[in-house]
N, C-alpha and C positions, 0 to 999 in steps of 0.2 A: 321571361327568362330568369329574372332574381325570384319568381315564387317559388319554380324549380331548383335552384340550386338553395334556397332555404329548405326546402323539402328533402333533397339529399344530403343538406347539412344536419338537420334535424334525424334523417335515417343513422346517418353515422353517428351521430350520438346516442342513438337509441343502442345500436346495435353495439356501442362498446357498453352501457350498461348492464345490456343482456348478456355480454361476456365477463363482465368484473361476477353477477350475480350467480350465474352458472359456475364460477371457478369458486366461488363462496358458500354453496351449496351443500351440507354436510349428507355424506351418505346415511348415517345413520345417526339420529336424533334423540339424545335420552330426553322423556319424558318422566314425570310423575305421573304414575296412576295408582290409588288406591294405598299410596303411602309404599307402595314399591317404584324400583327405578325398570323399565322397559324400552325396548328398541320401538321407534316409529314405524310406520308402514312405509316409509320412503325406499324405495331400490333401491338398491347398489347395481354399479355397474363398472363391469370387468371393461381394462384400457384392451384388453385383447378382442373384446368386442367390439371394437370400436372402428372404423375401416381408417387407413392412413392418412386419409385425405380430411376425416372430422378430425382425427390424430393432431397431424400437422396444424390444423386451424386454432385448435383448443392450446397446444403449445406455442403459436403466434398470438392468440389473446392475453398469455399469460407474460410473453414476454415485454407486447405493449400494453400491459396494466402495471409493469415495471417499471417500463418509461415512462406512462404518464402521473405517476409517484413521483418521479423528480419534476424538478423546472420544467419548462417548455422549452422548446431550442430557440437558442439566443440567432438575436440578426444575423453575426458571422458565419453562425451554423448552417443557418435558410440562406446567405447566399453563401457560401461553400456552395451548396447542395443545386444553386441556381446556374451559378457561373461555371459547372464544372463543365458544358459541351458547348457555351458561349463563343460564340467566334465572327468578329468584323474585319473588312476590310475598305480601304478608301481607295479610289481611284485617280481623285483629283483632275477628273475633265478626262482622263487620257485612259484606254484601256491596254495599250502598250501596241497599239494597232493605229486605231482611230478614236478621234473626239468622240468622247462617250457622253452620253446622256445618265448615263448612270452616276450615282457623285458616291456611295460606298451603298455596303450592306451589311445588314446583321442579323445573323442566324444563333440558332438553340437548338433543344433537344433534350426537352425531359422523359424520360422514359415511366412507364406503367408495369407492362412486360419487361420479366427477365428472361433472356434478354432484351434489349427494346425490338417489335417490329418495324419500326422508323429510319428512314434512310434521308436524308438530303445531298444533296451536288450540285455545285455552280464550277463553273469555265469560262473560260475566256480561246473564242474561235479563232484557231492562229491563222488557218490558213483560208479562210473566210470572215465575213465579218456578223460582230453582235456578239452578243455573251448569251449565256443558256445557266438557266435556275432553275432548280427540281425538287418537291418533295414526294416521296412513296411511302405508303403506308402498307405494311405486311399484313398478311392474314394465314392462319394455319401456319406459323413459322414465319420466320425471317431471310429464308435464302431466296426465295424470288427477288425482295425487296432489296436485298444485298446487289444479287446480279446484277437487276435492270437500272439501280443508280450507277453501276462501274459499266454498263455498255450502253445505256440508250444514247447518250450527248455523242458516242462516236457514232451511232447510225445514222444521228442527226447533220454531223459535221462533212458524213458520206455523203448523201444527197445532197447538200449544199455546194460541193467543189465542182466546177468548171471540169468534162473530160481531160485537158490537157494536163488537169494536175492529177487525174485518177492514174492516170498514163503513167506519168514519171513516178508513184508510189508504187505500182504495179512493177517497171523495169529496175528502180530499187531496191526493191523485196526480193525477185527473182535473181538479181545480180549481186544481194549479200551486202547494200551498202547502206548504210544510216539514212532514216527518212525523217524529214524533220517532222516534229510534231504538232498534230493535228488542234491538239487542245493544250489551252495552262490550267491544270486544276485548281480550283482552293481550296485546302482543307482543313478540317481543324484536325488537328494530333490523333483525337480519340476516334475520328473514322476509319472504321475498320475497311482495310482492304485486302481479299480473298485473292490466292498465289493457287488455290486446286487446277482452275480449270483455264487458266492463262493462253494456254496453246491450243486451246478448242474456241475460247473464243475470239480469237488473232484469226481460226483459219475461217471459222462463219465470218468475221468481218471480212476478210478477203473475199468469199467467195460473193458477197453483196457485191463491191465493188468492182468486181470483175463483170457481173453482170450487167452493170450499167456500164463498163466500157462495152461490151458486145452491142449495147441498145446503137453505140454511136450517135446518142444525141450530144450537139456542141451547148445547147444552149443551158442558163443555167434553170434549174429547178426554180421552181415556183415554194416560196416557203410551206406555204399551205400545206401542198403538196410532199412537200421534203418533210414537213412533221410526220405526215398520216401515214405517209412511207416507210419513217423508222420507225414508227411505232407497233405497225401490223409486220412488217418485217424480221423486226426484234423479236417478237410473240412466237412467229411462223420458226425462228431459229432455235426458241428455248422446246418447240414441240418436239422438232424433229433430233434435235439432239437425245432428248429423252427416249424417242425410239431408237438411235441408232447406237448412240457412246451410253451407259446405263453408270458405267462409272463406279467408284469406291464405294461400298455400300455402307462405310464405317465415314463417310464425309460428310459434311453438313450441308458442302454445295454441287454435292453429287447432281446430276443434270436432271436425275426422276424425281428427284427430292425440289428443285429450282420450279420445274412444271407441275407437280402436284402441287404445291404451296402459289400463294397469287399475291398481287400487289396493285395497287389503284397510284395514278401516275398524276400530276401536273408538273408540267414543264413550260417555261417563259422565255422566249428568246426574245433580246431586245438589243433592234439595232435604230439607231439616230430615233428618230419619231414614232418607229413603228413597231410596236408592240404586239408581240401575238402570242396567246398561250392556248397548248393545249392540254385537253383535260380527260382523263380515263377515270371516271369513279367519283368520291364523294370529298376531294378535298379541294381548295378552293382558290381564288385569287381576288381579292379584293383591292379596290383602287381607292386612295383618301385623296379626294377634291378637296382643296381651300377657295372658301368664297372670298368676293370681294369684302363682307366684312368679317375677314377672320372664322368665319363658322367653317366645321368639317363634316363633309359628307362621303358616303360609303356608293361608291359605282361595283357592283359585283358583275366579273368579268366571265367568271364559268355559270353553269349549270350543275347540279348533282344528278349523277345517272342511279337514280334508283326507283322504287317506287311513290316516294312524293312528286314525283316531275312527271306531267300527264303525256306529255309529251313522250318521253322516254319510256314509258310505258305501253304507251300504245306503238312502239313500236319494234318492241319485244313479244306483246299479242300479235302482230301484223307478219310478222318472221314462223309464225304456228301455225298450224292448224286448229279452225274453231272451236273442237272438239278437245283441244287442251288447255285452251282458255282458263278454268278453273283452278289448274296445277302447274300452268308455265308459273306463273307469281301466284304464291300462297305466302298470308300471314307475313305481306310487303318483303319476301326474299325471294330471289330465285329458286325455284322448286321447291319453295319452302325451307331455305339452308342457305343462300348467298345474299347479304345487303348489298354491292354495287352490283349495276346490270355491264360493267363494263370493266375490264382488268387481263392485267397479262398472268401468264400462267394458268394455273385453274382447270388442265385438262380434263377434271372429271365432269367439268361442263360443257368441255368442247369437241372431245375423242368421240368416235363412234363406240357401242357399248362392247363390240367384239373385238379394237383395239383395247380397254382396257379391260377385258378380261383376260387376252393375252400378255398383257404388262404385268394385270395382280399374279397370274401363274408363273410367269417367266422369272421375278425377281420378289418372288413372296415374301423371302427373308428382309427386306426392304421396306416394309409395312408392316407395323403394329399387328397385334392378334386384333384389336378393332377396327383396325382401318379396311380390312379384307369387306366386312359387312357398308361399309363406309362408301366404298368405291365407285361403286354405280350410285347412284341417285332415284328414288322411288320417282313415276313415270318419267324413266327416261326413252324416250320415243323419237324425239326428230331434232338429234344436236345439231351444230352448236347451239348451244344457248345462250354463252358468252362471249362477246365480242370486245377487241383490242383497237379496234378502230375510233381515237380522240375524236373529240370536239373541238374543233380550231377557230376563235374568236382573233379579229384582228379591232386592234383600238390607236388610235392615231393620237400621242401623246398629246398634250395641248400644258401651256404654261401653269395652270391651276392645278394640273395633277403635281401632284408631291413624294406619294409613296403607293407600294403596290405590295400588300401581305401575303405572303405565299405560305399554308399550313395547311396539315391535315387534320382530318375532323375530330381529331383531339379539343384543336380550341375552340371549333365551332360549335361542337355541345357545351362547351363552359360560356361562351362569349359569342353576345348580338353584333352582325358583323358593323353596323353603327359605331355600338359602344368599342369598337377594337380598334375604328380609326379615330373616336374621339381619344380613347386613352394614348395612342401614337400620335397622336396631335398635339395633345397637353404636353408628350415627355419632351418635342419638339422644343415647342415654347419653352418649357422651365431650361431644356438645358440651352436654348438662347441669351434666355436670361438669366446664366451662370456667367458668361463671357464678360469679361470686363470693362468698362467703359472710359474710353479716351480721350481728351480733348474737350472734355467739358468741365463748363465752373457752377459748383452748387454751392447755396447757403446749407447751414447745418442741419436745418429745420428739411429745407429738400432733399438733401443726403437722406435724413433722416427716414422721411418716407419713400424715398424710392427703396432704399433697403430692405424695408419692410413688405410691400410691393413687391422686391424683387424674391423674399424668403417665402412668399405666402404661394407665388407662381412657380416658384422653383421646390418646394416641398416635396412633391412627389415624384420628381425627375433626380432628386440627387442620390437615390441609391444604385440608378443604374445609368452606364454609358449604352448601354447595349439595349436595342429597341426591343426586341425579338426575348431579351430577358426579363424587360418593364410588361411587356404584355402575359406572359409566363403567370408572372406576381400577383398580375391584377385577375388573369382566369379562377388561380387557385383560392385568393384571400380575398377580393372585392369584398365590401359589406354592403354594396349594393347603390352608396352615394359618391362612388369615384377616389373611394381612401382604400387602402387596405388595411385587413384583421389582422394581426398577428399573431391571435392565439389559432384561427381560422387554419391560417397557411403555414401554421407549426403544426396544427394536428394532419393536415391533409399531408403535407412532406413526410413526415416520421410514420405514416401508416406501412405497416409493415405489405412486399411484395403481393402474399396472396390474399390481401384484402383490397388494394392500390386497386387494381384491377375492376375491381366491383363499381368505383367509384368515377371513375376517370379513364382513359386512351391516354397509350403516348401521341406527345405532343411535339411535332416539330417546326417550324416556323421559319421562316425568310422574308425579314421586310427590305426590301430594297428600295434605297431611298434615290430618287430622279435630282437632276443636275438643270434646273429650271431655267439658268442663263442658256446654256446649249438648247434646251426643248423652244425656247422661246426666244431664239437667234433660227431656228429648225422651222419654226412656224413664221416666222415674218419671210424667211426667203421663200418659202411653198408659196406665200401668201401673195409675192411680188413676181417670180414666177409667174401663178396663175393670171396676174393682171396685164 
């Protein structure tokens, strides 16, 4: 992993050279010959030849060949730029419900894309129990990713209630009177939250719920269950919206615009001991064990659904016929165009070919002059091909778990999921051992060294409170023996938007950190229980 990210360090050096030498480059060259002065053979080249997109690039090398003329960005600068989507919260045992095992969390969000395709959401389940963490990662746009973070944790929270309370939000809603809510959001300031399509999707949430009052079953859902539910449910409602309401063609979360664009999901619900996430796509959930002597190890909780998981792939050929074997996965994408095998939205991998051909006619103006050509997919023959149905792992907390990192493959191309709970282990320790010490008597000389001791363990923890920002620092700047570069992660921060992108994914992150007295008072009563 560190010969890779020297290797894209080394690119990027290369590649700004190649831009200082190119903006350096005189079009025409006097020479001497023959004791007269003469133009070289070197071209000229008209900016009007030039297409927008080399335009704009060659105007971004010139502007960060200005920057990197001056200083490098000072600390302040690098965290400004870190802590500006930073957001923790503590719980303290209590989730305003029930003893939580959860003891706080700390979330980020560096973006790559402008704007970023990154969405995160956490809740706390009012009228059920457990909290719910999410991060999604967009593709082709950010309005799926936008949607599916403001309504999946309510589908979630739907399958989870008991009939009788489906009941009284039902004769509520119909009789005009305040229903208490279902979820407590957290959020940080800067997530954005979309007002277009408010009352379309209040009435899709009803009509779920209404549905399962018709089932008349009393008993409560099975969480398993209740995830795979909202998840293929929520999928099933962003389709048919896009067929039916088509929406402002000037909006960004217009409902064809939500279902053309896709997003890969992990979600965590965690109530008392029992932990279970599910996972649509390639981003991840990692769990840091602490051993009996202090050592941290990395339990990974998902799987990625794409073409390195054999699994996964064979059973994307298994859903085909033999004879397309060749072109279901081509060049490890779907049909040769999609990295995850699994994500919501994405119709043009799920639609039959003669629904979106009447989509691309109906609302042409709605698509790009390239996206008409874009819209089918070369051999499309026996969709869907993409599937919304999670991967639901359940894992029974035990006292040695401590923390559980929830990000998109942002940081997984920067960071071995190892090195992610070691580095969240260290910021542990150091900011341990910032805390002050009471009640004890040292000579000077022990003073002395523990001081020292305690400056050498705490070094690399005192720049951040925030876990989810200490791991950010160390993706971007690592120099590979557990310190950060700072000329590193001043060059990588200041890389101007449309080169950011070459190098890196936005990154969003949620380490949630476990409440070990609760999980391990949780485990000794199971434990006496079962005796």
């Amino acid at each position: 992993m560190q010969i890779l990210r020297n290797i894209q360090y080394c690119g990027l050096q290369r590649a700004i050279r190649q831009w200082r030498s190119a903006r350096d480059i005189r079009l025409a060259k006097l020479v001497t010959s023959n004791g007269r002065l003469c133009h070289s053979t070197v071209p000229t080249v008209s900016m009007a030849a030039v297409s927008p997109t080399m335009a704009g690039l060659l105007s971004s090398s010139r502007m960060y060949r200005a920057n990197t003329q001056t200083d490098q960005m000072s600390p302040s600068q690098i965290n400004h730029i870190l802590n500006a989507n930073e957001y923790s919260l503590s719980f303290n045992g209590y989730d305003g419900r029930n003893v939580s095992s959860v003891l706080r969390f700390d979330s980020n969000l560096l973006a790559s894309n402008s704007p970023s395709e990154d969405r995160r959401s956490v809740a706390t389940c009012l009228q059920s129990r457990g909290m719910l963490f999410g991060v999604f990662d967009g593709h082709a746009g950010h309005a799926c990713a936008q949607a599916v973070s403001e309504r999946l944790f309510y589908y979630i929270a739907v399958s989870l209630l008991p009939l009788k309370v489906l009941v009284d939000i039902e004769e509520a809603v119909e009789n005009d009177r305040p229903v208490f809510p279902m979820l407590q959001w957290h959020k940080h300031p800067n997530d954005y939250v979309s007002t277009d399509a408010g009352k379309l999707y209040f009435n899709s949430l009803r009509t779920y719920w209404q549905e399962l009052i018709d089932l008349e079953e009393d008993e409560h859902m099975d969480i398993e269950f209740a995830l795979v539910n909202a998840f293929k449910r929520l999928d099933n409602d962003i389709s048919l919206e896009a067929q039916v309401d088509f929406g402002d063609p000037y909006s960004h979360f217009t409902p064809l615009r939500v279902a053309l664009s896709g997003c890969t999901a992990c979600v965590v619900h965690v109530d008392g001991s029992d932990l279970h996430v599910a996972n649509l796509g390639d981003s991840r959930a990692v769990l840091g064990v602490q051993g009996k002597d202090g050592s941290w190890s990395a339990l990974t909780i998902t799987n990625d659904h794409n073409a390195q998981n054999a699994d996964e792939l064979q059973r994307v050929w298994s859903e085909h016929p033999a004879s397309e074997r060749k072109n279901v996965v081509k060049h490890d994408r779907l049909l040769g165009l999609l990295l995850p095998f699994r994500a919501f939205g994405d119709i043009r991998f799920k639609w039959s070919s003669e629904l979106l051909s009447h989509v691309c006619e109906a609302r042409s103006e709605m698509l790009p002059a390239n996206e008409h050509a874009k819209m089918l997919p070369p051999n499309y023959r026996t969709p869907p091909y993409l599937i919304a149905e999670p991967e639901v792992t359940h894992h029974k907390l035990r006292p040695q778990d401590k923390f559980l990192v929830l990000a998109t493959d942002g940081l997984w191309e920067q960071m071995h999921r190892q090195t992610v709970v070691e580095v969240i282990g260290d910021h542990l320790t150091g900011m341990h051992w910032q805390k002050p010490l009471t009640g004890l008597s040292f000579t000077l000389g022990q003073m002395q060294r523990l001081l020292l001791e305690r400056k050498a363990r705490a070094l690399r923890a005192l720049e951040d409170e925030n876990s989810a920002t200490h791991l950010i620092r160390h993706a971007l700047g690592s120099d590979g023996f557990g310190s950060v570069e700072h000329r590193r992660l001043s060059k990588t921060l200041s890389l101007p938007p449309e080169l950011a992108r070459m190098y890196r994914d936005d990154i969003t992150i949620i380490v949630i950190h476990l409440n070990s007295s609760v999980i391990e008072a949780n485990h000794k009563a199971s434990v006496t229980e079962g005796a």
